[in-house]
KEBA-563733 format. One record per residue: residue number from 0; x, y, z of N, C-alpha, C in turn; residue in one letter. Coordinates in Angstrom, 3 decimals, decimal comma, m for minus. Layout:
<atoms>
+-----+----------+----------+----------+----------+----------+----------+----------+----------+----------+------+
!  nr !      n_x !      n_y !      n_z !     ca_x !     ca_y !     ca_z !      c_x !      c_y !      c_z ! rest !
+-----+----------+----------+----------+----------+----------+----------+----------+----------+----------+------+
! NUM !        X !        Y !        Z !        X !        Y !        Z !        X !        Y !        Z !    A !
...
+-----+----------+----------+----------+----------+----------+----------+----------+----------+----------+------+
</atoms>
This chain:
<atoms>
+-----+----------+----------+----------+----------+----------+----------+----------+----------+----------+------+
!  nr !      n_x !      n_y !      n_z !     ca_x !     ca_y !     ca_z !      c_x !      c_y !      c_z ! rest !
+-----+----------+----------+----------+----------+----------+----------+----------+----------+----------+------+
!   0 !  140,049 !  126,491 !   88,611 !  140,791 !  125,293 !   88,299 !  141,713 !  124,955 !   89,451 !    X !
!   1 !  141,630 !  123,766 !   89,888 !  142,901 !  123,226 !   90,827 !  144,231 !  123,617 !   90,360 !    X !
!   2 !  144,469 !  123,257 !   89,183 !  145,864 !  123,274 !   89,012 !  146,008 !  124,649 !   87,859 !    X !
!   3 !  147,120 !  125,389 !   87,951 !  147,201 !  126,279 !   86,917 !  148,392 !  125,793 !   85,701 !    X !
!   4 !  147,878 !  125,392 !   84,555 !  148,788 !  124,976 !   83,477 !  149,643 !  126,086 !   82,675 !    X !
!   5 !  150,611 !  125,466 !   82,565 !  151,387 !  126,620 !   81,957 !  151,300 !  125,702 !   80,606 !    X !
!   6 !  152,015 !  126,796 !   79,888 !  151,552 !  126,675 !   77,988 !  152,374 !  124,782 !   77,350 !    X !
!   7 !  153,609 !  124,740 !   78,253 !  154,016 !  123,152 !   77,891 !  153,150 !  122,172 !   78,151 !    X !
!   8 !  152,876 !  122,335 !   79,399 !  151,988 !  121,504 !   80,070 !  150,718 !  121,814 !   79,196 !    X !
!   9 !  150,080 !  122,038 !   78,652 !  148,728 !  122,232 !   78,124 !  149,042 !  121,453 !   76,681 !    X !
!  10 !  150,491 !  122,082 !   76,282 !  151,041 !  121,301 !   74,976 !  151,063 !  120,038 !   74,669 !    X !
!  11 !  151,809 !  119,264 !   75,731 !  151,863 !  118,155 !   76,650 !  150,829 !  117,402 !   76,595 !    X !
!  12 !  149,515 !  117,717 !   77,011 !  148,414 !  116,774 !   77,865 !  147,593 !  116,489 !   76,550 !    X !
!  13 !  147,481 !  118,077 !   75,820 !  146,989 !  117,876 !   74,230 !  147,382 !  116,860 !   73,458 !    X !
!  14 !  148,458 !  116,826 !   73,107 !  149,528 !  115,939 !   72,233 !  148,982 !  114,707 !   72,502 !    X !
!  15 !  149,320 !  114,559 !   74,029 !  148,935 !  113,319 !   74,481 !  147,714 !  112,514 !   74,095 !    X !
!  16 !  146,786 !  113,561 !   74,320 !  145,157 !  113,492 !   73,944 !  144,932 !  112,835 !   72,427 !    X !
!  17 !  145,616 !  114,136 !   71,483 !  145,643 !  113,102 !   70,097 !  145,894 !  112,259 !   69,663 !    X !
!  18 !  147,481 !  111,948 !   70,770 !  148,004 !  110,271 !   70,081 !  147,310 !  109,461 !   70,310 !    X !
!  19 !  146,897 !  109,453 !   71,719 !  145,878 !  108,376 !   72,175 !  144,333 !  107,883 !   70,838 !    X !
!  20 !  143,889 !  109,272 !   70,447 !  143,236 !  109,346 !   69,185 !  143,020 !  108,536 !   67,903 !    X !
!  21 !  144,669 !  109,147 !   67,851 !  145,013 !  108,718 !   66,702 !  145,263 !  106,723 !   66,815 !    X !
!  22 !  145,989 !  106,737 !   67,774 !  146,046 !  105,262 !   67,835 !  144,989 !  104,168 !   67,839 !    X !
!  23 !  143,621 !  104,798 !   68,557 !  142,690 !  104,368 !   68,108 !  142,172 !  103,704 !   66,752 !    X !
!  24 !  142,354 !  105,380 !   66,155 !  141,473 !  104,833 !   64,709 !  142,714 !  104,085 !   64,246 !    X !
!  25 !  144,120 !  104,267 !   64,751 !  144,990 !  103,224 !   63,466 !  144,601 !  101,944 !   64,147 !    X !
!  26 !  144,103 !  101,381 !   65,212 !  144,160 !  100,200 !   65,572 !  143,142 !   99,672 !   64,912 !    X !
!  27 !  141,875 !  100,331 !   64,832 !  140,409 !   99,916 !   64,231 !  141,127 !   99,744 !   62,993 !    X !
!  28 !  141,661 !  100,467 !   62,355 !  142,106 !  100,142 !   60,923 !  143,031 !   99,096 !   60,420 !    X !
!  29 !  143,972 !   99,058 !   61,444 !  144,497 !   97,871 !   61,374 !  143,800 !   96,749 !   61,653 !    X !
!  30 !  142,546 !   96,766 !   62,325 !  141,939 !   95,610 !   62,060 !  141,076 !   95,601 !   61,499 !    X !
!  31 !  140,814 !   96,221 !   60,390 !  139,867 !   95,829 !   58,867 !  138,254 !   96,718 !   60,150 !    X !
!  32 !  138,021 !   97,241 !   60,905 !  137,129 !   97,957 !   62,033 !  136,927 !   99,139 !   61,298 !    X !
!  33 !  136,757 !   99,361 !   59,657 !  136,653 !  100,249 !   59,607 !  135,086 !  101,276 !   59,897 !    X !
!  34 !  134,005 !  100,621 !   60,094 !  132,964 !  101,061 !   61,147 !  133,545 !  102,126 !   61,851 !    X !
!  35 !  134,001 !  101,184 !   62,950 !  134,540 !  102,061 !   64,323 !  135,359 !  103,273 !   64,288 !    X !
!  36 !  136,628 !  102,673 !   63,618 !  137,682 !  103,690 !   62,658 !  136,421 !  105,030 !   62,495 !    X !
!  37 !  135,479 !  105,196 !   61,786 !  134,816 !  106,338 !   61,071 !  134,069 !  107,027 !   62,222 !    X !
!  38 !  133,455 !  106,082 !   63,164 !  132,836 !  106,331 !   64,113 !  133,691 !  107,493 !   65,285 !    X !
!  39 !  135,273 !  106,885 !   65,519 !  135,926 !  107,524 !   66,512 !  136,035 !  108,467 !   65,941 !    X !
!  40 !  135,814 !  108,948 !   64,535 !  136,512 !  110,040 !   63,671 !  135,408 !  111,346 !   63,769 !    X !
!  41 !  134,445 !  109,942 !   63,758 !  133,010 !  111,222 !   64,117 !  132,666 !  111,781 !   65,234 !    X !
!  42 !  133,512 !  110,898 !   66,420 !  133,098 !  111,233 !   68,074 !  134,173 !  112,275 !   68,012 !    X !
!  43 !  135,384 !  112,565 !   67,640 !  136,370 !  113,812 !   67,903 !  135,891 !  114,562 !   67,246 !    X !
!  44 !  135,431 !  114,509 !   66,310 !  134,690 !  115,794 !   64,971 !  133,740 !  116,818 !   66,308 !    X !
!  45 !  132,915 !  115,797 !   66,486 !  131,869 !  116,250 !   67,421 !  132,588 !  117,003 !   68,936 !    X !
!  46 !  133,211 !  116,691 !   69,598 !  133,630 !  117,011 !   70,463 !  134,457 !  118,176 !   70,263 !    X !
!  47 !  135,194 !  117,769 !   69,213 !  135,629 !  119,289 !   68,883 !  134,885 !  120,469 !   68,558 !    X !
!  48 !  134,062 !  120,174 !   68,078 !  133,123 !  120,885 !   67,574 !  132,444 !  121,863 !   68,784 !    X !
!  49 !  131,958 !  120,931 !   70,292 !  131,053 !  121,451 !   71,256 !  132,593 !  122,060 !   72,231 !    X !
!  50 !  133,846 !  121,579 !   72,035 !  134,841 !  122,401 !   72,888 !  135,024 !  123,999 !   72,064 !    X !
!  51 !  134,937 !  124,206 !   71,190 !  134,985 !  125,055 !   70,189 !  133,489 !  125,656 !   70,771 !    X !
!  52 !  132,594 !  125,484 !   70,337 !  131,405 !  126,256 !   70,991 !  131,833 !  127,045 !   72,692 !    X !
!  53 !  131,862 !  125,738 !   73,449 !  132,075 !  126,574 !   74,900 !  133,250 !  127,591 !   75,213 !    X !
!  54 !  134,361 !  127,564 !   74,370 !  135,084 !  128,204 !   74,277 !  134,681 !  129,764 !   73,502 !    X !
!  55 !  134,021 !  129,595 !   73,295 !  133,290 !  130,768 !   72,660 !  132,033 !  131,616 !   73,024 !    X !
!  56 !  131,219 !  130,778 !   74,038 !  130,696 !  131,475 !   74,861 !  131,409 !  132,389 !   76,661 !    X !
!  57 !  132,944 !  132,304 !   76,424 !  133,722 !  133,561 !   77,065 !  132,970 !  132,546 !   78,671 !    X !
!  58 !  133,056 !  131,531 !   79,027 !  133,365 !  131,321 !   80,372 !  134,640 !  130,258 !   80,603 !    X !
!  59 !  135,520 !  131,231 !   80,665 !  136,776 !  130,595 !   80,614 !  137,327 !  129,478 !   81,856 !    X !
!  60 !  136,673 !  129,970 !   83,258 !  137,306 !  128,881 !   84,143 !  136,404 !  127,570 !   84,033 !    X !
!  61 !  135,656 !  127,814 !   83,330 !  134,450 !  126,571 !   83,351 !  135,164 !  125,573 !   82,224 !    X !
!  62 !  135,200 !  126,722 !   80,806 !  135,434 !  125,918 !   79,881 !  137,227 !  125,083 !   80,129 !    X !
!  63 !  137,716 !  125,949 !   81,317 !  139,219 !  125,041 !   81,741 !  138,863 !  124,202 !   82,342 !    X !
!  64 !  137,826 !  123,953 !   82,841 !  137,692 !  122,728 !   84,039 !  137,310 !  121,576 !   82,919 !    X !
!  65 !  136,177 !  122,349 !   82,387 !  135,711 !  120,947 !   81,778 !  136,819 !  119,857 !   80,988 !    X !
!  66 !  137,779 !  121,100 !   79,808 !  138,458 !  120,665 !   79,047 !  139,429 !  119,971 !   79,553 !    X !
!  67 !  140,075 !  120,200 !   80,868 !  141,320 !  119,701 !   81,305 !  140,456 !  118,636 !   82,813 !    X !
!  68 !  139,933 !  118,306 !   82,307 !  139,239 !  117,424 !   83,800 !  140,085 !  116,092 !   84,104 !    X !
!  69 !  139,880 !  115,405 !   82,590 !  140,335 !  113,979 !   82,529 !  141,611 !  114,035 !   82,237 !    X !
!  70 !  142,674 !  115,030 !   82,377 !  143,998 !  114,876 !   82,571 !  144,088 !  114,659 !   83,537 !    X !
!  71 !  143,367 !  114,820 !   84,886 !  143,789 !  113,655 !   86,103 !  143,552 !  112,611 !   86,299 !    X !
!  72 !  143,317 !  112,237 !   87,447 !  142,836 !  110,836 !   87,965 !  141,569 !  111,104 !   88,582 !    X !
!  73 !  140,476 !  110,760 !   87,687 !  138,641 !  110,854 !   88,080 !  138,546 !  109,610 !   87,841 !    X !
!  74 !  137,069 !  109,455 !   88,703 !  136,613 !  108,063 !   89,273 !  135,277 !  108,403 !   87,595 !    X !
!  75 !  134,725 !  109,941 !   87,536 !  133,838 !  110,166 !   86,591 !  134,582 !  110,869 !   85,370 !    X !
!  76 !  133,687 !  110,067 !   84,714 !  134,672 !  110,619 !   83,022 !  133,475 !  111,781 !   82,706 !    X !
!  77 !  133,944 !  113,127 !   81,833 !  133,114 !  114,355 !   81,539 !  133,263 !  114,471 !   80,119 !    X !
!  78 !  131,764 !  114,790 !   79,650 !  131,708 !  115,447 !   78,447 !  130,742 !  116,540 !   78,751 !    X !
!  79 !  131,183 !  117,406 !   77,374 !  130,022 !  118,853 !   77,389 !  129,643 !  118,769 !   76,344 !    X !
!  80 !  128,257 !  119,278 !   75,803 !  127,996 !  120,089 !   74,650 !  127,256 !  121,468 !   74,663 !    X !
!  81 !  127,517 !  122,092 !   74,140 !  127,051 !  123,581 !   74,129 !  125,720 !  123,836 !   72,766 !    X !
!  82 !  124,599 !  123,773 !   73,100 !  123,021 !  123,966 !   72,460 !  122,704 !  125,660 !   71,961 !    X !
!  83 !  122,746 !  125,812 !   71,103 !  121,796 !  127,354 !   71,014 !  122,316 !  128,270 !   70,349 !    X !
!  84 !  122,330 !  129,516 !   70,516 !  122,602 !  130,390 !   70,096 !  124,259 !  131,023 !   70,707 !    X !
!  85 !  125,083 !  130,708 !   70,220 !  126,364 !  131,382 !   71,193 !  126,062 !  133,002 !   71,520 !    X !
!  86 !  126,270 !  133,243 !   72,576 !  126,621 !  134,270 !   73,353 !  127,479 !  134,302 !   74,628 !    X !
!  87 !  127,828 !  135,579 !   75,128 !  129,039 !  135,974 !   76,113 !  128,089 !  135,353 !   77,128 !    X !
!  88 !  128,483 !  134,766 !   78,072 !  127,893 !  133,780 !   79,665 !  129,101 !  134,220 !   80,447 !    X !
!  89 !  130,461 !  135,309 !   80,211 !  131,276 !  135,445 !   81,300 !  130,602 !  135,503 !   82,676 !    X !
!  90 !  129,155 !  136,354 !   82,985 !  128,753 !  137,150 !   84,001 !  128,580 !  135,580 !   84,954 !    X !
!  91 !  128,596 !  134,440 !   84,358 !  128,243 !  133,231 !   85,077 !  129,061 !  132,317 !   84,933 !    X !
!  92 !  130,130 !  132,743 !   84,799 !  131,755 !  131,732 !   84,469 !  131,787 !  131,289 !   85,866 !    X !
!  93 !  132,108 !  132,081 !   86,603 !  132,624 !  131,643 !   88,269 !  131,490 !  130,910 !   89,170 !    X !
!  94 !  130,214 !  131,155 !   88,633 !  129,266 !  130,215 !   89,547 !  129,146 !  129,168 !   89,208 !    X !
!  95 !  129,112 !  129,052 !   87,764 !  128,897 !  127,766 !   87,425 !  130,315 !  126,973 !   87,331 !    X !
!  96 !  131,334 !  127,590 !   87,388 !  132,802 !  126,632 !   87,526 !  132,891 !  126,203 !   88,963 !    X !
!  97 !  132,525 !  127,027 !   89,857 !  132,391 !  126,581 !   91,331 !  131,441 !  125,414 !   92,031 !    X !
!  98 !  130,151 !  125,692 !   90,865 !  129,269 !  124,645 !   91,149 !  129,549 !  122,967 !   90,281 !    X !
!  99 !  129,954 !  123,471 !   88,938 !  130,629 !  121,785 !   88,622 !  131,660 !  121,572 !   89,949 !    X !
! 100 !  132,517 !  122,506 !   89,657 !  134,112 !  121,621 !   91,179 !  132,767 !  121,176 !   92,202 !    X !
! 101 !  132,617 !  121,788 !   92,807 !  131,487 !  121,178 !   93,675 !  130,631 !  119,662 !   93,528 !    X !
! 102 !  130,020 !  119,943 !   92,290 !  129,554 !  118,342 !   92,138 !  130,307 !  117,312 !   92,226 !    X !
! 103 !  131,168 !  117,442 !   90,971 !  132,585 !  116,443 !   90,769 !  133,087 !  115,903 !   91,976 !    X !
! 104 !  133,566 !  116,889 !   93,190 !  133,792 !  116,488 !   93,836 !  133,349 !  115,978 !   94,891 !    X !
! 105 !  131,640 !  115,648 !   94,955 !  131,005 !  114,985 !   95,581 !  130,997 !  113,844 !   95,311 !    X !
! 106 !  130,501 !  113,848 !   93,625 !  130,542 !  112,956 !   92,511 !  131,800 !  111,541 !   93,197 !    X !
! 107 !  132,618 !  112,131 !   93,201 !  133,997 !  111,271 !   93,847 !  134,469 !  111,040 !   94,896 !    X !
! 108 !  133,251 !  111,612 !   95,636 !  133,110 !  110,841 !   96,898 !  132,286 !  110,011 !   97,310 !    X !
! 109 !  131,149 !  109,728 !   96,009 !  129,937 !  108,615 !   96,013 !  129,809 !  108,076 !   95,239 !    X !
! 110 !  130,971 !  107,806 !   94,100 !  130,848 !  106,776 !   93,003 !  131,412 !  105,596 !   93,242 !    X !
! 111 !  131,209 !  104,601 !   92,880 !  131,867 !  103,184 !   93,184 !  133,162 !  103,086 !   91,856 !    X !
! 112 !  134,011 !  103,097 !   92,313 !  135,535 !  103,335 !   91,257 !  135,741 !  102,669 !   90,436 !    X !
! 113 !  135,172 !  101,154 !   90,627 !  135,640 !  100,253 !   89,646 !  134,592 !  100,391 !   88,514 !    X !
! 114 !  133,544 !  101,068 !   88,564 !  132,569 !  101,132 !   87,399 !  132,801 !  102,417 !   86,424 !    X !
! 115 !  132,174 !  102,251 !   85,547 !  131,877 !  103,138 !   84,426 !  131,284 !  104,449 !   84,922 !    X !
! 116 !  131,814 !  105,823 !   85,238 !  131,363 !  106,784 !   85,329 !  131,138 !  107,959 !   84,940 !    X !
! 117 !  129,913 !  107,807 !   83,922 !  130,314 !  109,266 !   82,940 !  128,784 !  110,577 !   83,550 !    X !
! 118 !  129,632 !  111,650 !   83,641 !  129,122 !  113,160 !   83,692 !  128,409 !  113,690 !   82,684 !    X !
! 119 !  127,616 !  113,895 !   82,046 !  127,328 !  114,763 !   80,495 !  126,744 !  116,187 !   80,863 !    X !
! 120 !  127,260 !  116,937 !   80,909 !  126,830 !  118,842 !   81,233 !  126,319 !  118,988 !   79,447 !    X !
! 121 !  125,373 !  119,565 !   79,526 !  124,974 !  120,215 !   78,155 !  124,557 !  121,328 !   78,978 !    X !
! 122 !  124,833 !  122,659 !   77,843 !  124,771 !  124,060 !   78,087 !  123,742 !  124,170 !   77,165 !    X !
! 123 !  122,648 !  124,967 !   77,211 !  121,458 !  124,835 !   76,723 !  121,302 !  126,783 !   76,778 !    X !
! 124 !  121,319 !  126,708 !   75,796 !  121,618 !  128,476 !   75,472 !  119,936 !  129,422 !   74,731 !    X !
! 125 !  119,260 !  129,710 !   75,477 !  118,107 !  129,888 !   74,787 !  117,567 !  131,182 !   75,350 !    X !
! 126 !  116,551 !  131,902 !   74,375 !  116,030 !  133,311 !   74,589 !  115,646 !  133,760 !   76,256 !    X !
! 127 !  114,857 !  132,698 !   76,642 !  114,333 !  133,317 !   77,816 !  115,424 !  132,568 !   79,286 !    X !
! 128 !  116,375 !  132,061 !   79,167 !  117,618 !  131,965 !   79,764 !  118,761 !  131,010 !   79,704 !    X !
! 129 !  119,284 !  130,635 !   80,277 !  119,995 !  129,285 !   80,208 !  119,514 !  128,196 !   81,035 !    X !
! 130 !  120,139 !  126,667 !   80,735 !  120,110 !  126,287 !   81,204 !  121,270 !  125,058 !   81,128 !    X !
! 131 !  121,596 !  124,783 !   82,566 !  122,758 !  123,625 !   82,332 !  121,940 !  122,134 !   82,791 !    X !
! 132 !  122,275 !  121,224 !   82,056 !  121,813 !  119,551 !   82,579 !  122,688 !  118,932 !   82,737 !    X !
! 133 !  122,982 !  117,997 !   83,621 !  123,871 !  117,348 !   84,387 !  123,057 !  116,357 !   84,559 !    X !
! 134 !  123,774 !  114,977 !   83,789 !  123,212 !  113,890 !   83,562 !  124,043 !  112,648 !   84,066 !    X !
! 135 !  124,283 !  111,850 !   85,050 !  124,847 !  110,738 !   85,288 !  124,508 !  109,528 !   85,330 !    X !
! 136 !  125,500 !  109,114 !   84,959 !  125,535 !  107,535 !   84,913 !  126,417 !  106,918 !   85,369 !    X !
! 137 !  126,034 !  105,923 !   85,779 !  127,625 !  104,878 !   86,888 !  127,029 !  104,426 !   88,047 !    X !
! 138 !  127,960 !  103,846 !   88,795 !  127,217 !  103,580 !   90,153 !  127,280 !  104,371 !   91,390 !    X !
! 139 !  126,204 !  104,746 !   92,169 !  126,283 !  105,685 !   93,259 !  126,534 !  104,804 !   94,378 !    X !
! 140 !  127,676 !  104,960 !   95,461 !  127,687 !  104,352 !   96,757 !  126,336 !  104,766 !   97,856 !    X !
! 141 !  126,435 !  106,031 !   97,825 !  125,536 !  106,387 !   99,059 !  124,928 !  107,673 !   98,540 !    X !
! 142 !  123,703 !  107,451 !   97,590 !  122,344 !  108,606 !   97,737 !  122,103 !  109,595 !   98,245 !    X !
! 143 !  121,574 !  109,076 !   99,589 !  121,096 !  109,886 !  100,448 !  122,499 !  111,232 !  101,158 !    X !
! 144 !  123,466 !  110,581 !  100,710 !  125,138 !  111,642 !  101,032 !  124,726 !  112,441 !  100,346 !    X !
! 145 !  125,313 !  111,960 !   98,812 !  125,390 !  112,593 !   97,702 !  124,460 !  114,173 !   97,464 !    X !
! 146 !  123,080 !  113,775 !   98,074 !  121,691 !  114,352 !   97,938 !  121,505 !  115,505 !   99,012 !    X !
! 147 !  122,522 !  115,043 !  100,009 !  122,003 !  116,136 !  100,862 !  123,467 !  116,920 !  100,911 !    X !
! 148 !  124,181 !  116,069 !  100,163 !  125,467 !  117,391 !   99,655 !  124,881 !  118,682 !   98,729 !    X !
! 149 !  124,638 !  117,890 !   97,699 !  123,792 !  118,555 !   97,033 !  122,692 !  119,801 !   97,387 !    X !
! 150 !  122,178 !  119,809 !   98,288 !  121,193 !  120,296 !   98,711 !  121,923 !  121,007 !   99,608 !    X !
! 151 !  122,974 !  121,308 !   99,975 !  123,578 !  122,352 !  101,138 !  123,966 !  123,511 !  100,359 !    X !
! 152 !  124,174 !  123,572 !   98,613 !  124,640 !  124,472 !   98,007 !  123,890 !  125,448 !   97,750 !    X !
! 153 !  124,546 !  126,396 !   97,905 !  124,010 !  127,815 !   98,385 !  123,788 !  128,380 !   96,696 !    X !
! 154 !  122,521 !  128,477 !   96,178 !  122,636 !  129,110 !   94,746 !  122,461 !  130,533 !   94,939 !    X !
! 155 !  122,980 !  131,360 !   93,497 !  122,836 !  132,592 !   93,579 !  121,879 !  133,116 !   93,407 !    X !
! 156 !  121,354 !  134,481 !   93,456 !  119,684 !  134,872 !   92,519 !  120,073 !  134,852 !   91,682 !    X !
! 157 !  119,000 !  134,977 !   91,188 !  118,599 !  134,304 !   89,721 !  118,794 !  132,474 !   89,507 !    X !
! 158 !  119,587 !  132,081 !   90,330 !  119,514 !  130,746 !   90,013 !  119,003 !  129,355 !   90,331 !    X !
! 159 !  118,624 !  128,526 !   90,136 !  118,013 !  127,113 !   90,610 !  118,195 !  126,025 !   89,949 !    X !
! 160 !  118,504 !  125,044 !   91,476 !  119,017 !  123,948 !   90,950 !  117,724 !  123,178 !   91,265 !    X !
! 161 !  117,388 !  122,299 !   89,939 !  116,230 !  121,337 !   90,132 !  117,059 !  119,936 !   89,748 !    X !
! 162 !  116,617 !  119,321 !   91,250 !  116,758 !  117,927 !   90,813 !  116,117 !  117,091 !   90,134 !    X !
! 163 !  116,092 !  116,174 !   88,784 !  114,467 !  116,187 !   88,434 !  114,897 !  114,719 !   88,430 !    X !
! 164 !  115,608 !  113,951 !   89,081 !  115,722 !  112,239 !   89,064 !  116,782 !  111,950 !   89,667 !    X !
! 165 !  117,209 !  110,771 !   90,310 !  118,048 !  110,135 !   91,060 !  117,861 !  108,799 !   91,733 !    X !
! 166 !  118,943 !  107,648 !   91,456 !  118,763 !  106,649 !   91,537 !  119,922 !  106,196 !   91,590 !    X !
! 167 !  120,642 !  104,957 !   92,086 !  121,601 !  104,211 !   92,110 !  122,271 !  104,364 !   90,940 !    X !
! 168 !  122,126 !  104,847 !   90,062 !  122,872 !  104,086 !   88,844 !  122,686 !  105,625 !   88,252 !    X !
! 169 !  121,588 !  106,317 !   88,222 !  121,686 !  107,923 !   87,144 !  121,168 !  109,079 !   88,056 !    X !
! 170 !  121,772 !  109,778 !   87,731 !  120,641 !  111,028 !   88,067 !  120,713 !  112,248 !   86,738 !    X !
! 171 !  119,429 !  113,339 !   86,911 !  119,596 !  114,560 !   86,656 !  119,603 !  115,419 !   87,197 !    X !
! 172 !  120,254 !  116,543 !   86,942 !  120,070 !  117,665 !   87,324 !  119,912 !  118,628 !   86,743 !    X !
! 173 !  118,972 !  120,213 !   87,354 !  119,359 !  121,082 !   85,917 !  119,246 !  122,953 !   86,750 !    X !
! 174 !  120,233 !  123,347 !   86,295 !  120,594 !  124,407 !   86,785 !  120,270 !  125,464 !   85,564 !    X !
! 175 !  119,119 !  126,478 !   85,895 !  118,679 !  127,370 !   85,390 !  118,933 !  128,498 !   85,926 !    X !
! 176 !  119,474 !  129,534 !   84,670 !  120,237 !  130,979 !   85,141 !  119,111 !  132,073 !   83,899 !    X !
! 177 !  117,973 !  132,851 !   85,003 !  117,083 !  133,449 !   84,178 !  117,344 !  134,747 !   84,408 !    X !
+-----+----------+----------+----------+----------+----------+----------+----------+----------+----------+------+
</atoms>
């Protein structure tokens, strides 16, 4: 993690997190939105739900990055969900927290700022290994950067990064740990 939070500060950014929440659904409600109202109720249900999972598969600097990302100032907005069977993934906390900082911060050096930029990591937890997908959307400035940033990162054994799409506007990626 860039920054190390102490327990106010974590108190702090949380709090913050809910009011913002909460104000939501009171606004939908205050305007007769009760659709939406149920909807935002179902998008925190859910999210809580997959922060609660990754937190439980024991990779703690990962699950700090992810959780505390959008308390700064990102050009890309992040979500996670965690797929499968929970188990301990400590032994791959530090590669894979090194390799999101890594993207992200490519990520924000080739997104166009004024657009919509969202990240989606799903952790994909299954018998014969893991796997992470890294899915974007938004606008890319420069590709061919981005791509051969990408491609300078040094993976560990056992691991591989497959690019399986990329384009102005999305890509995938998917990082398998067998």
């Amino acid at each position: 993690m860039e920054k190390e939070w102490d327990v106010v500060e974590v108190l702090r950014y949380a709090r913050h997190d809910w009011l913002n929440k909460l104000q939501l659904i009171k606004g939908n409600l205050a305007l007769n939105r009760l659709d939406r109202a149920n909807e935002i109720i179902e998008e925190i249900v859910n999210e809580s739900k997959h922060e609660s999972k990754l937190t439980n598969i024991n990779m703690r600097l990962f699950a700090g990055f992810v959780m505390t990302y959008h308390w700064n100032n990102h050009a890309v907005r992040l979500d996670v969900e965690v797929l499968g069977e929970l188990k301990d993934l400590s032994q791959y906390d530090e590669f894979v927290y090194n390799w999101c900082s890594y993207l992200t911060e490519a990520l924000e050096k080739y997104v166009d700022y004024h657009a919509e930029n969202y990240l989606s990591i799903s952790v994909c937890i299954e018998e014969q290994g893991i796997r992470f997908f890294f899915d974007f959307s938004g606008i890319l400035t420069d590709i061919q950067k981005l791509q051969n940033k990408l491609q300078c990162y040094e993976c560990a054994q056992g691991v591989a990064l497959v690019q399986q799409h990329m384009s102005e506007d999305e890509f995938s990626l998917m990082l398998t740990i067998s």
